[in-house]
ZATISE-633067 format. One line per 8 residues: number of its first residue (from 1); their letters; for each residue y, x, z of C-alpha. Coordinates in Angstrom, 1 decimal. Each point is the difference from the previous one (the first is absolute). Layout:
N
NUM) A) Y X Z | ... $
This chain:
271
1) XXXXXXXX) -18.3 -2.1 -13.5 | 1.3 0.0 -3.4 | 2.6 1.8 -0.5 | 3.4 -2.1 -1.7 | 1.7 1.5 -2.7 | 2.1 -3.2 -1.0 | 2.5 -1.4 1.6 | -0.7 -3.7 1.4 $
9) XXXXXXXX) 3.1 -2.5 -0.2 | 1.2 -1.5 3.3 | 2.9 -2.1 0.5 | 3.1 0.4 2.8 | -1.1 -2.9 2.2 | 2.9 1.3 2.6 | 1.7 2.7 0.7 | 1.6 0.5 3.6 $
17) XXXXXXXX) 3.2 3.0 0.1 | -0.8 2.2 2.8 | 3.1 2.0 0.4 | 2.1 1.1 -3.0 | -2.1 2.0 -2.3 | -3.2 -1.3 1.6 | -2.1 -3.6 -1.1 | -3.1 -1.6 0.7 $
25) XXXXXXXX) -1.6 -1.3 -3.0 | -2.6 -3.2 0.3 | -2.7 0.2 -2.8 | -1.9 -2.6 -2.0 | -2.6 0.9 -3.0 | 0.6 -1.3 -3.7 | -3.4 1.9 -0.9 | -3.0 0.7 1.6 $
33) XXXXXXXX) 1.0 1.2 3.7 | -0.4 3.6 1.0 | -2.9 0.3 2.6 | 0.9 -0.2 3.3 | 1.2 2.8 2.0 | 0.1 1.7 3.9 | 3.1 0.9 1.6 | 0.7 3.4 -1.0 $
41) XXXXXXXX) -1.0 -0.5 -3.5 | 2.8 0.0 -2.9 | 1.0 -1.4 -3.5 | 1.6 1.4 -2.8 | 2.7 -2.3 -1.1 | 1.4 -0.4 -3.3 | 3.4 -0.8 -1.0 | -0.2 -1.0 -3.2 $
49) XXXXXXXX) 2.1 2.3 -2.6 | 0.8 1.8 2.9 | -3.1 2.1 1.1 | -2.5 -0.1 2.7 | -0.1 1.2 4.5 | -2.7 0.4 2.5 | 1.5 -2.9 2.7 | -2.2 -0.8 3.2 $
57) XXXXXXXX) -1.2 -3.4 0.6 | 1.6 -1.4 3.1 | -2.0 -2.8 0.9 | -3.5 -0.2 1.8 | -3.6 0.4 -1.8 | -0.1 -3.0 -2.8 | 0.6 -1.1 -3.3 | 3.6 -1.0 0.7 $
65) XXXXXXXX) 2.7 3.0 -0.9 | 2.9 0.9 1.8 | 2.0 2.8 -1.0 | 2.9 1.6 1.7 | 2.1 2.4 -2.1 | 3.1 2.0 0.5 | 2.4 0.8 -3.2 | -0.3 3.6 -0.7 $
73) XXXXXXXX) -0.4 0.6 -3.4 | 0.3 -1.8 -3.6 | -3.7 -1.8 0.3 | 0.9 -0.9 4.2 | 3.3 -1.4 -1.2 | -1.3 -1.9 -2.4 | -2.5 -1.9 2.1 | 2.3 -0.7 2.9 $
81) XXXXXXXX) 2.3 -1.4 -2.5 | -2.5 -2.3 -1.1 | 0.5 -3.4 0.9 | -2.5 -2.9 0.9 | -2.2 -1.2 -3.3 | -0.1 3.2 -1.4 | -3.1 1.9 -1.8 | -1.0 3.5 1.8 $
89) XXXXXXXX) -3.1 2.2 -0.9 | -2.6 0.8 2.7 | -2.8 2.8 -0.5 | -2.0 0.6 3.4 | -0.8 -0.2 3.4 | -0.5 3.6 0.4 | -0.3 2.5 2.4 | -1.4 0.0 3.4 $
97) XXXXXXXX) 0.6 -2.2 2.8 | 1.5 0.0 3.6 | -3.6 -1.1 1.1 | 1.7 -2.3 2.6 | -3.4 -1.0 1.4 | -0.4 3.4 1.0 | 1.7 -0.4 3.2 | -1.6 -3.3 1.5 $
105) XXXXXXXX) -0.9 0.2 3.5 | 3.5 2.7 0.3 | 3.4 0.4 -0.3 | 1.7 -0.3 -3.5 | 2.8 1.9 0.1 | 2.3 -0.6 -3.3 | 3.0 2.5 -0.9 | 2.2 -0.3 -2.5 $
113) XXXXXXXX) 3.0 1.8 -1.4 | 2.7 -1.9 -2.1 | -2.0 -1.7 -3.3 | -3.0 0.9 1.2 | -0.7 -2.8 2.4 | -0.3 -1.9 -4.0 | -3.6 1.9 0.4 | -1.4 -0.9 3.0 $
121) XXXXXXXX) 1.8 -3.9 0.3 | -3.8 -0.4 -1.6 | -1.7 1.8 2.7 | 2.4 -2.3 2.6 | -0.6 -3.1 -1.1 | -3.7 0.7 -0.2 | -0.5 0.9 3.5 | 2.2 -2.3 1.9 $
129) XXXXXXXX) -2.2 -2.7 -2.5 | -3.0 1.0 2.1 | 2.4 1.4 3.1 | -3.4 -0.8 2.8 | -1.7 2.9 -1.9 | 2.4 2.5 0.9 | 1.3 1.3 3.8 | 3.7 0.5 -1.0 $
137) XXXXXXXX) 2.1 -0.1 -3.5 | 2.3 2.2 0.3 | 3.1 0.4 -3.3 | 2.6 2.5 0.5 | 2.2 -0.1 -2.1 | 3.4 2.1 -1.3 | 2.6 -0.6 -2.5 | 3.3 2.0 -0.7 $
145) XXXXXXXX) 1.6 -3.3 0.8 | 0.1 -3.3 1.4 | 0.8 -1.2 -3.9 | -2.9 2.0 -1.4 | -2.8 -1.7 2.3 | -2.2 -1.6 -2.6 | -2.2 -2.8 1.4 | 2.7 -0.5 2.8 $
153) XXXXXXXX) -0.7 -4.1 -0.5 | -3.2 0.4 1.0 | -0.2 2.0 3.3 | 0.4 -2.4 2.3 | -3.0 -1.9 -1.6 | -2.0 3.1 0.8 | 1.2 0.1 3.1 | -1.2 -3.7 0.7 $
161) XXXXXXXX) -3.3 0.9 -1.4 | -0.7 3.0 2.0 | 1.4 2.8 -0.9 | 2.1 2.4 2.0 | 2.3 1.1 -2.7 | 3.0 1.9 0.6 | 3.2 1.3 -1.9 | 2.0 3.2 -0.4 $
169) XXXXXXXX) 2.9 1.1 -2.3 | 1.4 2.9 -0.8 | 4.0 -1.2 0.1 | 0.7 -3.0 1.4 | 2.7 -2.6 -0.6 | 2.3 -2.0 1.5 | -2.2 -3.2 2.3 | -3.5 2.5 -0.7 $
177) XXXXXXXX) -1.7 -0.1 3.8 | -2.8 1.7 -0.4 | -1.7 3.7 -0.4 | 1.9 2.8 -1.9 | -1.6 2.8 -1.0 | -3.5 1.4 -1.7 | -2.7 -2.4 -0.5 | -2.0 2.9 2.1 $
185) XXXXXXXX) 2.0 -0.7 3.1 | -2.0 -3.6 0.4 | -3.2 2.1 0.5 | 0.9 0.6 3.4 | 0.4 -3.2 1.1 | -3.0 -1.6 -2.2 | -2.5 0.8 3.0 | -2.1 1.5 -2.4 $
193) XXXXXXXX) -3.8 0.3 0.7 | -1.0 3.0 -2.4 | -3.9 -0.4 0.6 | 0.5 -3.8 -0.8 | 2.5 0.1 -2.7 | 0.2 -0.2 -3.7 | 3.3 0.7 -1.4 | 1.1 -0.9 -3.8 $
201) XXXXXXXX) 3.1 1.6 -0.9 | 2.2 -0.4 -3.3 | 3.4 1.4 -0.9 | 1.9 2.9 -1.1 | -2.4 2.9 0.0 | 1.7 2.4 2.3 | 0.4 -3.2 2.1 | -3.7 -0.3 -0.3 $
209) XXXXXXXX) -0.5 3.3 0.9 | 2.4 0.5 3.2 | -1.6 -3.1 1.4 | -3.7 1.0 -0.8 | 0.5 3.0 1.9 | 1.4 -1.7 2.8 | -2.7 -2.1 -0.1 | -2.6 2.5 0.7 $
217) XXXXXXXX) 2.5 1.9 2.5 | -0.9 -3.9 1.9 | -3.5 1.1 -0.7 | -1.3 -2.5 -2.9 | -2.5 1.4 -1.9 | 0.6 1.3 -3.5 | -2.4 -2.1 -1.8 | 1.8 -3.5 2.2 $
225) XXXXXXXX) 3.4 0.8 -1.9 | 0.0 -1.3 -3.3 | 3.0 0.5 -2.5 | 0.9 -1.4 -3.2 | 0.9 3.0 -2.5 | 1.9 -1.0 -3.4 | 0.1 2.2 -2.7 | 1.3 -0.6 -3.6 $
233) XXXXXXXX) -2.9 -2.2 -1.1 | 0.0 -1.3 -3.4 | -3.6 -0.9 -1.2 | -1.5 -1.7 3.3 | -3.6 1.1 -1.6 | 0.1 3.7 1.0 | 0.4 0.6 -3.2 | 3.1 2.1 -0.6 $
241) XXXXXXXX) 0.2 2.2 3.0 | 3.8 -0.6 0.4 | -0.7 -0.9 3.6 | -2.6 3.0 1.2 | 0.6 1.4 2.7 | -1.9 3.1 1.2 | -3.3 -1.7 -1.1 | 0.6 -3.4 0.9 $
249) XXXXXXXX) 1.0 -2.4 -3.4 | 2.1 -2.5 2.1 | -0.5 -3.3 -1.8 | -3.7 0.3 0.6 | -0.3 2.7 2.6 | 2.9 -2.0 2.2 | 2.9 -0.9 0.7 | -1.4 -0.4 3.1 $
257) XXXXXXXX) -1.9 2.8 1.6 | -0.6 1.3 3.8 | 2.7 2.7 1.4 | -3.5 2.3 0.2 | 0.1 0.3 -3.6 | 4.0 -0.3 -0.7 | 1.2 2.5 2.2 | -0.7 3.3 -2.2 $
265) XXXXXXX) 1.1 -1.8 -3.2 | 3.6 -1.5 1.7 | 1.4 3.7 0.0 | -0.5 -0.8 -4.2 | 3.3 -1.4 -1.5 | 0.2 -2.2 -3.1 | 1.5 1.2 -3.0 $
C-alpha cells in the first residue's frame, strides 16, 4: 500500500455530541477517498491551521469514515468544535486491525474502558453484521459515569441484534440502575469460555492491563487477548519513531497487538 503523505479533504457530513467533550464525526470525501480500512485501523486527522492526531476509526471495514473524538488538546478541540460542512484533512488507514473474523465459530468477547469503546464500535458493528458466524458477542463496557458513556444511543440496537452487552460505572448518579464498579468486575458474570474466546480490549492502559491479567487468571490464552496500545504517533508511516515502543513502531507495528507480545512492553511508560 502506498503510503499517504498528503492530506485528503473530507467534508463534516454530521457530527453527533457524545457526552460533553466527546463527538462523533460523519465523513464525506471532497478528493479522492482514502482506501478503505478494518476496524482497528486509524487516521491522522488534520485540523487545518491547527495541527494534526492519530484518531481511530469507529465504524466497521469500508470506505465510509466515522470518527469519534474526545477534546483533549488544541488539534482535539479544534475538530470537535467543527461544525457540519466543514473541510478536515485525512492521511491513513493505518495500523493493524482487530481481525474480527478471527473469532468465528467462538465467543467475541468485547471490553472497553471509557473512550475506548470509539475503537472497537468497528469491531461491534462488524460482527453483529454477520452475528450467525459467531457463538456469543459479548461488549463490556465501563465509563466513570453514566454521562460519559459514548455510544449510549446505540446499545439497545446491539442488544436487538445480538449482543449481550453490559454497563458499569465507576460513580453513579441520581436514577443510574445498573453496575458500579471496574469494568473487570463484568468478567465474572460474562460466562467466559477461555478455550473458545477471543477477547479485544481498548482503554486506559493500566485498565488494559488489570483486565488482561484477569483475563488470563480466567484462563484465556495470551495470544486470544488483543489490546489496542496508543502512543504519541505523529507520522502514521513509521517514519519518525515518536510512537516505538520497545521494538514495536505503533502506527505500523500496532495499535493493536496480542497481550503475548504487550505484556513486557506495558511495564514501559510514555514520556
Amino acid at each position: 500500500m502506498t503510503l499517504q503523505a498528503v492530506p485528503a479533504r473530507y467534508r463534516i457530513a454530521s457530527r453527533t455530541a457524545e457526552t460533553h467533550d466527546t463527538v462523533t464525526l460523519g465523513l464525506e470525501p471532497l478528493d479522492r477517498p482514502i482506501a478503505p480500512h478494518r476496524p482497528g485501523q486509524f487516521t491522522m486527522l488534520y485540523a487545518f491551521g491547527v495541527g494534526e492526531v492519530p484518531i481511530s476509526i469507529s465504524a466497521p471495514a469500508g470506505p465510509g469514515l466515522v470518527q469519534t473524538i474526545r477534546s483533549v488538546g488544541a488539534v482535539t478541540q479544534a475538530l470537535c468544535e467543527a461544525g457540519q460542512g466543514q473541510l478536515i484533512g485525512v492521511r491513513g488507514p493505518y495500523g493493524t486491525d482487530w481481525g474480527v473474523a478471527d473469532a468465528a465459530g467462538r465467543d467475541l468477547i468485547v471490553v472497553a474502558g471509557g473512550i475506548g469503546l470509539a475503537p472497537l464500535r468497528g469491531a461491534v458493528l462488524a460482527a453483529l453484521a454477520d452475528r450467525e458466524m459467531y457463538r456469543r458477542i459479548v461488549v463490556l463496557i465501563g465509563s466513570r459515569t453514566p454521562e460519559e458513556l459514548v455510544f449510549a444511543g446505540e446499545l439497545e440496537a446491539w442488544r436487538a441484534l445480538g449482543a449481550d452487552v453490559r454497563v458499569t460505572v465507576d460513580r453513579a448518579g441520581a436514577g443510574w440502575t445498573g453496575n458500579v464498579g471496574v469494568v473487570t468486575q463484568l468478567l465474572d458474570g460474562a460466562e467466559i469460555d477461555p478455550e473458545e474466546s477471543l477477547v479485544l480490549v481498548c482503554g486506559p492502559e493500566v485498565m488494559m492491563r488489570l483486565t488482561a491479567r484477569a483475563l488470563c487468571h480466567h484462563g484465556v490464552a495470551p495470544g486470544d487477548i488483543r489490546l489496542s496500545l496508543e502512543r504519541n504517533m505523529r507520522c502514521g508511516t513509521a517514519e519518525c519513531g515518536h510512537c516505538q515502543l520497545g521494538p514495536l513502531l505503533l502506527c505500523r507495528d500496532g495499535p493493536v497487538v496480542s497481550y503475548q507480545q504487550a505484556a513486557p512492553l506495558l511495564a514501559v511508560k510514555e514520556l
